[in-house]
C-alpha positions as CSV (number, residue, x, y, z in Angstrom):
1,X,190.7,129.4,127.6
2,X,192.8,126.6,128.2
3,X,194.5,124.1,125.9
4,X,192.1,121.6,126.0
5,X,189.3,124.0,124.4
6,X,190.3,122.9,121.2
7,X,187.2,124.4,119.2
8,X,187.1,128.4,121.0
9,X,191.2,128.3,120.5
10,X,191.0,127.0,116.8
11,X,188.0,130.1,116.3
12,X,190.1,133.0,118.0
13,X,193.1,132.2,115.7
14,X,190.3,131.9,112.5
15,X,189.8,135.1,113.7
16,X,193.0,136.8,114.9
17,X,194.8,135.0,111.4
18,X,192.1,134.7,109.0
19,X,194.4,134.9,105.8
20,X,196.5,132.5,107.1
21,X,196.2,128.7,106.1
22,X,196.6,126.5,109.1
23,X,197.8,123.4,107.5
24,X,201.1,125.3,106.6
25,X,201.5,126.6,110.7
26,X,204.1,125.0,112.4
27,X,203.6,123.9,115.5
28,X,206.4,126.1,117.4
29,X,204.6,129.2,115.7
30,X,201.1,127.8,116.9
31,X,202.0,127.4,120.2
32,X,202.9,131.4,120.2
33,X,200.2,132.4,118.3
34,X,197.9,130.7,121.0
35,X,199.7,132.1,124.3
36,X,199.1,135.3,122.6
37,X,195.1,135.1,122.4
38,X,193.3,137.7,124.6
39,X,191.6,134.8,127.6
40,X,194.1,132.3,127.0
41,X,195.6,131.8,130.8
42,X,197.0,128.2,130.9
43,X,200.4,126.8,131.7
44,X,202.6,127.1,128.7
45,X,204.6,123.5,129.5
46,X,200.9,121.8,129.2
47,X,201.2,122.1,125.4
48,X,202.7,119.3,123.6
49,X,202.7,117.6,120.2
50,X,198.9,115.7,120.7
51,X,196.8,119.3,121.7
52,X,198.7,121.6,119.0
53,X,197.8,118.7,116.7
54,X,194.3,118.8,117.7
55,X,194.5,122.7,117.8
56,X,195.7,123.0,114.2
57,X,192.8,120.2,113.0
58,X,190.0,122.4,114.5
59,X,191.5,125.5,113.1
60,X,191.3,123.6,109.7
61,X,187.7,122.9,110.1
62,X,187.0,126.3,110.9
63,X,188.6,127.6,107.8
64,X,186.6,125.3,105.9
């Protein structure tokens, strides 16, 4: 995965976290949380305020 596969990232952590509400996540915690998924292999300084935004927003569809 890479940070722009918004969706797959946003269903690993449903996944990995599913007792977890992702509207409370902060976005220094997501950005661990998603380094950490098994098949994540991008470059950590490509995150940034936009994707972890878009990130947390799918992740709150899929807990829906």
């Amino acid at each position: 995965m890479k940070w722009t596969d918004t969706y797959d990232i946003a269903a690993a952590l449903y996944d990995k976290y599913p007792d977890v509400d992702p509207a409370g996540v902060r976005f220094t915690e997501l950005r661990s949380w998603v380094l950490e998924l098994d098949g994540f292999a991008d470059d950590p300084a490509r995150s940034g305020e936009k994707i972890l935004e878009a990130i947390q927003q799918a992740w709150i569809q899929e807990a829906e």
